[in-house]
DRENKEDO-455968 format. One record per residue (C-alpha): residue number from 1; residue in one letter; chain; x, y, z. Coordinates in steps of 0.1 Angstrom, whole numbers, plus 2048, in hexadecimal, padded with zeros to 3 digits. Layout:
! residues N
+-----+----+----+-----+-----+-----+
!   i ! aa ! ch !   X !   Y !   Z !
+-----+----+----+-----+-----+-----+
! NUM !  a !  A !   X !   Y !   Z !
...
+-----+----+----+-----+-----+-----+
***
This chain:
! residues 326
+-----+----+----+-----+-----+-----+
!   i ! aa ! ch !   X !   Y !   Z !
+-----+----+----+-----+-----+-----+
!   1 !  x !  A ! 79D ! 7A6 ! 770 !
!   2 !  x !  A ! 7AB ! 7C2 ! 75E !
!   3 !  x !  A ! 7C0 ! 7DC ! 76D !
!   4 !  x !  A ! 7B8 ! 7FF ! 779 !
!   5 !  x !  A ! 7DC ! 807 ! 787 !
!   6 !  x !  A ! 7F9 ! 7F8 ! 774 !
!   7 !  x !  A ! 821 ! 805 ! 781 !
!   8 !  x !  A ! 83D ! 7F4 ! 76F !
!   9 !  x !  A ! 861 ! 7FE ! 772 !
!  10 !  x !  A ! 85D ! 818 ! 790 !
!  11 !  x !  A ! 87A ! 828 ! 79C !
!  12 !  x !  A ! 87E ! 843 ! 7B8 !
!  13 !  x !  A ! 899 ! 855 ! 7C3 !
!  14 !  x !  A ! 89F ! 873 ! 7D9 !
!  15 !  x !  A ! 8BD ! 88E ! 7DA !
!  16 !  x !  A ! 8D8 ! 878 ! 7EA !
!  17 !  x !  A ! 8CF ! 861 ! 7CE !
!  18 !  x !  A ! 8C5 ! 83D ! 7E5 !
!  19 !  x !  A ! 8AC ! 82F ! 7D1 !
!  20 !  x !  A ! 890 ! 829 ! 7EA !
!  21 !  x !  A ! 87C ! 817 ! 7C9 !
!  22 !  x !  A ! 88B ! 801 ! 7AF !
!  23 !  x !  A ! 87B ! 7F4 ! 793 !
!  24 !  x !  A ! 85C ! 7F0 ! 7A7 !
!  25 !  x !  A ! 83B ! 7DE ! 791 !
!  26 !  x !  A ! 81A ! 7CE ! 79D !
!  27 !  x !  A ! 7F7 ! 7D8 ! 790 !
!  28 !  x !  A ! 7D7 ! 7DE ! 7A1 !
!  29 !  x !  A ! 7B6 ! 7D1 ! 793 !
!  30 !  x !  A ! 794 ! 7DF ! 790 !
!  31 !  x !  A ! 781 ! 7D3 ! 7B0 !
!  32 !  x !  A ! 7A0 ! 7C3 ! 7C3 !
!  33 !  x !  A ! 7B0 ! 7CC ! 7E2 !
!  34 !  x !  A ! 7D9 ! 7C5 ! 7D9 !
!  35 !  x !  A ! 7EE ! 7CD ! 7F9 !
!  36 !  x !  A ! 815 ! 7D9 ! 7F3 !
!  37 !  x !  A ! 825 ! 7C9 ! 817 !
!  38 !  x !  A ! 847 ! 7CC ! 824 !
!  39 !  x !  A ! 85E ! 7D9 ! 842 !
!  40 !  x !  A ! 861 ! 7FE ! 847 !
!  41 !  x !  A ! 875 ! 80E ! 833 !
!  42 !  x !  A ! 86F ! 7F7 ! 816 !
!  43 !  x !  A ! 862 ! 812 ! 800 !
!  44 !  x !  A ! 83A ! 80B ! 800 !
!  45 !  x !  A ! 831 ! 82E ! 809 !
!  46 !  x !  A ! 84B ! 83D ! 7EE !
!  47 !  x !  A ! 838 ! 82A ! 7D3 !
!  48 !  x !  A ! 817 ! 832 ! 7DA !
!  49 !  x !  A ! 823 ! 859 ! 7DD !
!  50 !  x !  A ! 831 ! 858 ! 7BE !
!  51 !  x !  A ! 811 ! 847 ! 7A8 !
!  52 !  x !  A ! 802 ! 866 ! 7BC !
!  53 !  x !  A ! 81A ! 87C ! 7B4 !
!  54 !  x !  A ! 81E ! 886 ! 7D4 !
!  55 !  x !  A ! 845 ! 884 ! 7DD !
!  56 !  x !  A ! 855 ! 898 ! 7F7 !
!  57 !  x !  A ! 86E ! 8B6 ! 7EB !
!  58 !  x !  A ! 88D ! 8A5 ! 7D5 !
!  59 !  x !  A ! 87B ! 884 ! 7CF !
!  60 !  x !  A ! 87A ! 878 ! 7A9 !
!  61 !  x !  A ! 86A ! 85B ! 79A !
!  62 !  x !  A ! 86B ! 84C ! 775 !
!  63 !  x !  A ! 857 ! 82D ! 768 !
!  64 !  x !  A ! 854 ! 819 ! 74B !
!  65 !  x !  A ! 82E ! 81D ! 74D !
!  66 !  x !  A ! 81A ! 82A ! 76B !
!  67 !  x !  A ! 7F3 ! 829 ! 75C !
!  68 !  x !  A ! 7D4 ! 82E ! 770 !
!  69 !  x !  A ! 7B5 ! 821 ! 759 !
!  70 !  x !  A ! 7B4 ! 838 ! 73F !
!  71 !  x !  A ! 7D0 ! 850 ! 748 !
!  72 !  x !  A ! 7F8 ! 84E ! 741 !
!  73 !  x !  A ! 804 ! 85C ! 767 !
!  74 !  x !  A ! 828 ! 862 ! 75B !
!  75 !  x !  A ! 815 ! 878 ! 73E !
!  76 !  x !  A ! 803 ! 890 ! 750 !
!  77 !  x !  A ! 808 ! 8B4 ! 75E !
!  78 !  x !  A ! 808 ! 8BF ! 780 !
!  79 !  x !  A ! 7E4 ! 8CF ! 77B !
!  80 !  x !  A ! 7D4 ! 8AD ! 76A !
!  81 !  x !  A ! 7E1 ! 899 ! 788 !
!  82 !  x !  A ! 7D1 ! 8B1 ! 79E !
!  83 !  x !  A ! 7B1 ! 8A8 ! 78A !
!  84 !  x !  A ! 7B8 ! 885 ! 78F !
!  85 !  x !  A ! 7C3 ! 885 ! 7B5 !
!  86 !  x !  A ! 7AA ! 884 ! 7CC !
!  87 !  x !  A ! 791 ! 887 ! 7B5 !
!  88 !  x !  A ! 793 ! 860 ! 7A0 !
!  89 !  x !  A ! 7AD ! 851 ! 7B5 !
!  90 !  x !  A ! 7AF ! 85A ! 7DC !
!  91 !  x !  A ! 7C8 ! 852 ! 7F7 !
!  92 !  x !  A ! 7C5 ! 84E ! 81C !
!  93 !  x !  A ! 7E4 ! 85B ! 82A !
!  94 !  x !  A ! 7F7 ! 847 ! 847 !
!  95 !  x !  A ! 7F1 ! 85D ! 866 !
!  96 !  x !  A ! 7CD ! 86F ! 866 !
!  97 !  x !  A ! 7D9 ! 888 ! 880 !
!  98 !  x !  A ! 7F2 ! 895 ! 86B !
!  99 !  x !  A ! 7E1 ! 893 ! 84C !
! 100 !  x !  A ! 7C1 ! 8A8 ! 856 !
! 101 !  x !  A ! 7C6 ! 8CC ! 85B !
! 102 !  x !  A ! 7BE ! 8D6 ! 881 !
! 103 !  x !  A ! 7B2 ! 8F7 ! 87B !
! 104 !  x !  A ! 796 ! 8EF ! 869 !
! 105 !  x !  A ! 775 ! 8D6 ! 870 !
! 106 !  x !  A ! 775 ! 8B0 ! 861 !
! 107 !  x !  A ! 755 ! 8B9 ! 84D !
! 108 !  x !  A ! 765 ! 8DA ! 83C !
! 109 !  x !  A ! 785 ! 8C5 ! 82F !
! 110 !  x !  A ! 770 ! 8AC ! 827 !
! 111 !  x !  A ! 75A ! 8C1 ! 80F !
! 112 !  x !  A ! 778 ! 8D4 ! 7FE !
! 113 !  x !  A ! 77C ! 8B5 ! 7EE !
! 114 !  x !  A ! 75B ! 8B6 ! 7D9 !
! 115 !  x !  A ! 75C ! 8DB ! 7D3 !
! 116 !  x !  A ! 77B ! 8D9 ! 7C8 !
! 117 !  x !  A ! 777 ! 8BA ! 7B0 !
! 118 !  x !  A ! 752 ! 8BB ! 7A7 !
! 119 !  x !  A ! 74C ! 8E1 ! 7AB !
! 120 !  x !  A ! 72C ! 8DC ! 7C1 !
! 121 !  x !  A ! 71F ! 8F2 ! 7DB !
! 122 !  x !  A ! 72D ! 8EF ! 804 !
! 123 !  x !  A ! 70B ! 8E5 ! 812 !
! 124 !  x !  A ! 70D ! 8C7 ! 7F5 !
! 125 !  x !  A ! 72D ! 8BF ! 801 !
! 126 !  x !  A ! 728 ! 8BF ! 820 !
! 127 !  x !  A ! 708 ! 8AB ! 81D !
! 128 !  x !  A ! 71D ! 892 ! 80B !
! 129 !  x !  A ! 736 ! 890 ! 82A !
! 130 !  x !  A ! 71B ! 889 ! 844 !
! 131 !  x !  A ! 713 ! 86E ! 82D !
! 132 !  x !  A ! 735 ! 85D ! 826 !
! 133 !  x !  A ! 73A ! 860 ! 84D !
! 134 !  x !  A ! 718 ! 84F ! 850 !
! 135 !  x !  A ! 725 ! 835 ! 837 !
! 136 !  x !  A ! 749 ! 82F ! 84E !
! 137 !  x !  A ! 734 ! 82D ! 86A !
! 138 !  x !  A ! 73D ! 84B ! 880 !
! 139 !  x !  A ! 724 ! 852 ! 895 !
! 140 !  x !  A ! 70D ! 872 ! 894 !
! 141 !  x !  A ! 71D ! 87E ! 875 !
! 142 !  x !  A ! 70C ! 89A ! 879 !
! 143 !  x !  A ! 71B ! 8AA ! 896 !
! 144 !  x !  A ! 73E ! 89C ! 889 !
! 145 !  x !  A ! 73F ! 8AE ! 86C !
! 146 !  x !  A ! 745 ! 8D0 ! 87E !
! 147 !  x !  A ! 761 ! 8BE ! 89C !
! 148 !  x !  A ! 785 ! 8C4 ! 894 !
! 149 !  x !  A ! 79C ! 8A9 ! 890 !
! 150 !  x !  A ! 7AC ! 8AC ! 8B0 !
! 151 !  x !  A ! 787 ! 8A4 ! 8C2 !
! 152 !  x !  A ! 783 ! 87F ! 8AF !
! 153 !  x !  A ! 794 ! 861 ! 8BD !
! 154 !  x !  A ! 7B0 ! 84F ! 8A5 !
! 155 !  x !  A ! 798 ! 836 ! 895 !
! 156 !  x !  A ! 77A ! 850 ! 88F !
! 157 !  x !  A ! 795 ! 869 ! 87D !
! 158 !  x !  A ! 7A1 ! 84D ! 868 !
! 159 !  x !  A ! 777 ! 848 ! 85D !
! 160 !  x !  A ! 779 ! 867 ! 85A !
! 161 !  x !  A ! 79B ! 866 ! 841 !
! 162 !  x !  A ! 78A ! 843 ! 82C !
! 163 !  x !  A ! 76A ! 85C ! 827 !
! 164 !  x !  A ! 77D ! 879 ! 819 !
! 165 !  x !  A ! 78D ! 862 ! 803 !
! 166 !  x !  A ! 76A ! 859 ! 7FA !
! 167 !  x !  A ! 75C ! 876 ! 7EF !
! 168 !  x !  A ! 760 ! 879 ! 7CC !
! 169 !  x !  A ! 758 ! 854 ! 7C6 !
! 170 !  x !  A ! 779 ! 844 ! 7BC !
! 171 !  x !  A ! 77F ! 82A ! 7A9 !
! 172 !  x !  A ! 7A3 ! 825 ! 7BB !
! 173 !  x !  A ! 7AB ! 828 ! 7E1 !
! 174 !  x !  A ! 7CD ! 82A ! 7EB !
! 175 !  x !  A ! 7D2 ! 822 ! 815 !
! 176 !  x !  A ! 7F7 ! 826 ! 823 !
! 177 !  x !  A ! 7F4 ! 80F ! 846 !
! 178 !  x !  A ! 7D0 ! 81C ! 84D !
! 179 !  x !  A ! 7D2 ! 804 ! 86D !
! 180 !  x !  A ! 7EF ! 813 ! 87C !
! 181 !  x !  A ! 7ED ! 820 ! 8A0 !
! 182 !  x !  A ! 7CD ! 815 ! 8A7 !
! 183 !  x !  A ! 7C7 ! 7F9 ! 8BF !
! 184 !  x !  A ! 7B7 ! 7D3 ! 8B2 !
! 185 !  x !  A ! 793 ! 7D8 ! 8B1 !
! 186 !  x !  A ! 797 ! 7F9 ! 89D !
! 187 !  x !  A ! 7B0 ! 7EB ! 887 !
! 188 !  x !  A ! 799 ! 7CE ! 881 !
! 189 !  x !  A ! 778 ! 7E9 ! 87A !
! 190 !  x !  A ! 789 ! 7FA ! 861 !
! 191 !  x !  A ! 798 ! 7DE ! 84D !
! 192 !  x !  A ! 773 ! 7D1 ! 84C !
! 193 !  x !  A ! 769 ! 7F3 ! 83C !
! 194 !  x !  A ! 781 ! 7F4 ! 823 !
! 195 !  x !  A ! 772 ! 7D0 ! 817 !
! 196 !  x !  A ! 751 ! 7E0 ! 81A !
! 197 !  x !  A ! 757 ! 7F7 ! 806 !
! 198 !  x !  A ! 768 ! 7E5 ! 7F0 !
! 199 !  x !  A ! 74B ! 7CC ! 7E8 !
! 200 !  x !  A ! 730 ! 7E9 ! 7EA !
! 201 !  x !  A ! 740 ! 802 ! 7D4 !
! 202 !  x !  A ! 756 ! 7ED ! 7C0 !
! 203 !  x !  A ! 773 ! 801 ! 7C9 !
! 204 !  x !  A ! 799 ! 7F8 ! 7C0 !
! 205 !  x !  A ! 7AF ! 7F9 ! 7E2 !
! 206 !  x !  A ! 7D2 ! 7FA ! 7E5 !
! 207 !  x !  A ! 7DD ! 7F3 ! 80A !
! 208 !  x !  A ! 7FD ! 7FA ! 818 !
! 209 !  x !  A ! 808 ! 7E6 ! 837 !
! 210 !  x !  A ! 823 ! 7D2 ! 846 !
! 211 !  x !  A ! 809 ! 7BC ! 858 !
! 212 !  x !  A ! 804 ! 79C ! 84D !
! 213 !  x !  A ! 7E8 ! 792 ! 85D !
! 214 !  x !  A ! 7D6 ! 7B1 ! 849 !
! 215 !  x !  A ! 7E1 ! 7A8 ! 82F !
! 216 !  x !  A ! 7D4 ! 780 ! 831 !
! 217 !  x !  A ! 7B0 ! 791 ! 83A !
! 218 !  x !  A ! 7AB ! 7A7 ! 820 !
! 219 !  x !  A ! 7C1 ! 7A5 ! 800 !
! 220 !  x !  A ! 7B9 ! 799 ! 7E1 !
! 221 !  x !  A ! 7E0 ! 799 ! 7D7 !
! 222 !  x !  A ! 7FF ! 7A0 ! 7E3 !
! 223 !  x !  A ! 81C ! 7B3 ! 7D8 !
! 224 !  x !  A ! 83C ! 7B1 ! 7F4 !
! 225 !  x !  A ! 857 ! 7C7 ! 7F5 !
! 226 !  x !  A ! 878 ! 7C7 ! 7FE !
! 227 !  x !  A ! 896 ! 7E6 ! 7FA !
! 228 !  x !  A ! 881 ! 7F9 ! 7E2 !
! 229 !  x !  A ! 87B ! 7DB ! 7CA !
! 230 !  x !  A ! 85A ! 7C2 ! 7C5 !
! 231 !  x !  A ! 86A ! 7A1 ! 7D0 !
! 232 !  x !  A ! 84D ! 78E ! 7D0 !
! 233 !  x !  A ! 828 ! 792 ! 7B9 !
! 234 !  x !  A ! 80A ! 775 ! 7C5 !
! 235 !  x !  A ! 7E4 ! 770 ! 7CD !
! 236 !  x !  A ! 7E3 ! 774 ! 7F1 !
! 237 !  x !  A ! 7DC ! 74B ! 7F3 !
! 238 !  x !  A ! 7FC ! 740 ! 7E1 !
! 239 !  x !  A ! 810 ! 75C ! 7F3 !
! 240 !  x !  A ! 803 ! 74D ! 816 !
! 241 !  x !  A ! 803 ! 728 ! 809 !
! 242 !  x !  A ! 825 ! 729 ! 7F5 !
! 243 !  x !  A ! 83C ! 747 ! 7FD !
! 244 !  x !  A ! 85A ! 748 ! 7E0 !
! 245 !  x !  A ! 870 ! 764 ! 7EA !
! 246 !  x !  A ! 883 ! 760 ! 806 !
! 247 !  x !  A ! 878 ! 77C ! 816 !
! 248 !  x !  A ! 858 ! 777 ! 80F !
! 249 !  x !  A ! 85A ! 756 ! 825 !
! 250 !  x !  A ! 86F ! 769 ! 83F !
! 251 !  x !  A ! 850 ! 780 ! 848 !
! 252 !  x !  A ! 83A ! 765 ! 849 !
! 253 !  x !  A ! 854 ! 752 ! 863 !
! 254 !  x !  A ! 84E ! 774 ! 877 !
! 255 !  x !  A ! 828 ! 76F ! 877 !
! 256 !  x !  A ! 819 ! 75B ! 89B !
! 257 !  x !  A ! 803 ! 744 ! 88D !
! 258 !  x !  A ! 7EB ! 732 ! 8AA !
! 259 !  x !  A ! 7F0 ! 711 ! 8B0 !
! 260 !  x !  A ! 813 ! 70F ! 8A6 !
! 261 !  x !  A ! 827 ! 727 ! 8B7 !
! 262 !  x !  A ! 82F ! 71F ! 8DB !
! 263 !  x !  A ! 832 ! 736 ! 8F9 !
! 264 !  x !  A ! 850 ! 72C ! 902 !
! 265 !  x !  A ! 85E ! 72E ! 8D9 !
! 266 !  x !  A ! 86A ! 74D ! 8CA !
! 267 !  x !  A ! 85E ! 763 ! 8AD !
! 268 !  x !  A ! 86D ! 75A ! 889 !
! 269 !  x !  A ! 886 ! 778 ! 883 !
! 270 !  x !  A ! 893 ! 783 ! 860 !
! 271 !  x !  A ! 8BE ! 78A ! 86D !
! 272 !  x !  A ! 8D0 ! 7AA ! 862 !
! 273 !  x !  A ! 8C1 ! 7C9 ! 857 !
! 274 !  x !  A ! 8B8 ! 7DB ! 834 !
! 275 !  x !  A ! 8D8 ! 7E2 ! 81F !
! 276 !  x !  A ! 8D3 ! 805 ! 814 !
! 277 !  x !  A ! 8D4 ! 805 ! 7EE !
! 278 !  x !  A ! 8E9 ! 823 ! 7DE !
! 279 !  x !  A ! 8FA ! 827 ! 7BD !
! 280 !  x !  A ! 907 ! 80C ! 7AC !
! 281 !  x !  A ! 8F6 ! 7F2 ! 7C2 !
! 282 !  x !  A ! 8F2 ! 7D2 ! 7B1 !
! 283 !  x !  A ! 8DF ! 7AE ! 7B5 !
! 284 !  x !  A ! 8C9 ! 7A0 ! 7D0 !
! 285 !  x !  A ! 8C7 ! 7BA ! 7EA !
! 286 !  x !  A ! 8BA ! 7A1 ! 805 !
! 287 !  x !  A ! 8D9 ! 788 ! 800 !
! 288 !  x !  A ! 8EB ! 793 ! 820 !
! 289 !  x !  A ! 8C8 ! 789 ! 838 !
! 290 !  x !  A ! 8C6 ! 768 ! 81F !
! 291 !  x !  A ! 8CE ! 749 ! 829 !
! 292 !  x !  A ! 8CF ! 73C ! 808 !
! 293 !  x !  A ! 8E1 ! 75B ! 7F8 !
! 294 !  x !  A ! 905 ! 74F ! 7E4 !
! 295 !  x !  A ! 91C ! 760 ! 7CC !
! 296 !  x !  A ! 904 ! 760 ! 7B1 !
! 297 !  x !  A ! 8F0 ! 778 ! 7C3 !
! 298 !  x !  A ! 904 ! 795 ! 7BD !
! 299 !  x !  A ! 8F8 ! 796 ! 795 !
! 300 !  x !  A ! 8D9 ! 7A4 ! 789 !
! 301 !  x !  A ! 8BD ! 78F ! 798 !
! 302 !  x !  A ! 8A4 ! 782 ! 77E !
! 303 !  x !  A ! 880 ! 77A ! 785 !
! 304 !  x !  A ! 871 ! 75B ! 788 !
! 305 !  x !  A ! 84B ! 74C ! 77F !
! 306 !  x !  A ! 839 ! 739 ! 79E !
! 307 !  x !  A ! 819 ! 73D ! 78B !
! 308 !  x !  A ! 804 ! 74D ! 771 !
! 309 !  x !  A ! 800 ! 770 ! 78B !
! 310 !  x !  A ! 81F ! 761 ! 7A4 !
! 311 !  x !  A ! 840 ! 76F ! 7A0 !
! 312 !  x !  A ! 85F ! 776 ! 7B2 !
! 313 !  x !  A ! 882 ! 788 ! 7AF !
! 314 !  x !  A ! 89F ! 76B ! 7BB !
! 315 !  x !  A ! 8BA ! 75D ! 7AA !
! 316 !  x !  A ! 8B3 ! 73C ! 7BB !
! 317 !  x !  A ! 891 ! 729 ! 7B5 !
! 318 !  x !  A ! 880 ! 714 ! 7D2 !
! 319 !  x !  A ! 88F ! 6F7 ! 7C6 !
! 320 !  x !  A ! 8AE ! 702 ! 7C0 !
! 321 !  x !  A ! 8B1 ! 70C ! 7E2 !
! 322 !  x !  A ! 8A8 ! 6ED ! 7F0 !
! 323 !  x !  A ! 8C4 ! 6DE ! 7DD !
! 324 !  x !  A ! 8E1 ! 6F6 ! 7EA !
! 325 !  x !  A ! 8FC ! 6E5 ! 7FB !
! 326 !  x !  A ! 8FB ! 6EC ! 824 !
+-----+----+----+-----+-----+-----+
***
């Protein structure tokens, strides 16, 4: 598959100069969902803000290339990614109650999107919304397009969020945690509309999540993060089947799996916390939570082939590790 999004050599940083990204790269292809997973605080929201140029106030970002299909990102002006933003690639923001405006009905935010990017009329618009929320499956569309936000449950204002995203017709959709705060059977009715959607419209997704078991269900590939950085790049399957990073197999030690996890065991647990990374930080940024981690993991950490689309950053292969002296 060929790529729509491809991001190599991002690198964020804010006013008090912590890098929250770091050389970050992975690609999304046409028709894929590719989830970016990780702790909080790991820098997955940062990236996606900045491939939508969307950074708060002081944030910077540089790349060696940032392309989406036909467009160079790190190119354009301010005014072309306006074009661009909402319009050919959409995002689904992390909390729908913050991210629609309360003053003003689902339906009219909803159409500003199309007469803004397509120029058409309101009533069009707002035809268009009743049948995106139709298409999400939000009951009497209709009447929901003139409620406010604060008079729809969690799980019908995030519908309400994917459809808005929806209404230009995207070819990439961009969803920060669209699970979070909602309870299981929610959760579990929107990740099967995203594959919906996916397969109907042939849409690109990239999912943001910390959630394993989301991303097992629905992704295509995987891209995990650690401290700003990519550690790991892998098909879902070879992710789940044969974890490389250390990390990688450290969240998946966390993960209750039915069957082999007694009542009476604990949880897997990844020790320590995430070193924050400022100036002048070098090597493996995980070494002080790894068991495995020696002197050599203070120098620049070079990346290491699992497969023809599996990759990881560690000094140490698989086998080398098994070789370490106790």
């Amino acid at each position: 598959m060929s790529a729509l999004l491809e991001i190599d050599g991002l690198e964020v940083t804010f006013e008090n100069r912590i890098a929250a990204v770091r050389g970050a790269s992975f690609e999304v292809a046409k028709g894929e969902i590719h989830c970016l997973v990780g702790e909080s605080g790991c820098g997955k929201s940062v990236t996606v803000l900045a491939v939508m140029n969307l950074l708060a106030r002081g944030g910077r970002f540089s790349a060696k290339r940032m392309r989406f299909a036909d467009a160079d990102l790190l190119s354009l002006s301010e005014r072309e990614m306006a074009r661009l933003r909402g319009n050919r690639m959409s995002m689904i923001f992390q909390e729908p109650m913050t991210s629609l405006n309360p003053a003003f009905t689902v339906g009219s935010q909803m159409a500003e999107v199309l007469t803004r990017h397509k120029g058409v009329s309101r009533a069009v618009a707002l035809d268009r919304a009743v049948e995106l929320m139709d298409r999400v499956a939000i009951t009497a569309p209709g009447m929901r397009v003139g409620q406010f936000p604060h008079q729809l449950s969690g799980g019908l204002r995030q519908r309400v969020m994917i459809a808005m995203a929806l209404m230009c017709e995207p070819e990439l959709l961009i969803a920060d945690e669209p699970t979070t705060a909602l309870d299981v059977t929610v959760q579990a009715q929107i990740l099967r509309l995203l594959a919906t959607l996916k397969r109907e419209l042939g849409l690109s997704i990239l999912l943001i999540t910390h959630d394993l078991g989301i991303v097992a269900r629905v992704a295509d590939r995987v891209s995990v993060m650690y401290a700003g950085e990519v550690v790991e790049r892998a098909p879902t399957a070879e992710l789940f089947g044969a974890p490389q990073h250390p990390y990688t197999r450290g969240l998946l030690s966390c993960v209750p799996v039915p069957g082999r996890v007694r009542r009476d065991q604990p949880l897997g647990s990844i020790p320590g916390s995430v070193s924050a990374i400022v100036p002048g930080f070098s090597g493996c940024a995980f070494r002080s939570r790894c068991s495995d981690a020696d002197d050599s993991c203070v120098r620049e950490v070079p990346r290491h082939l699992a497969g023809s689309a599996h990759d990881y950053l560690c000094r140490l292969a698989p086998g080398l590790r098994e070789r370490q002296p106790e």
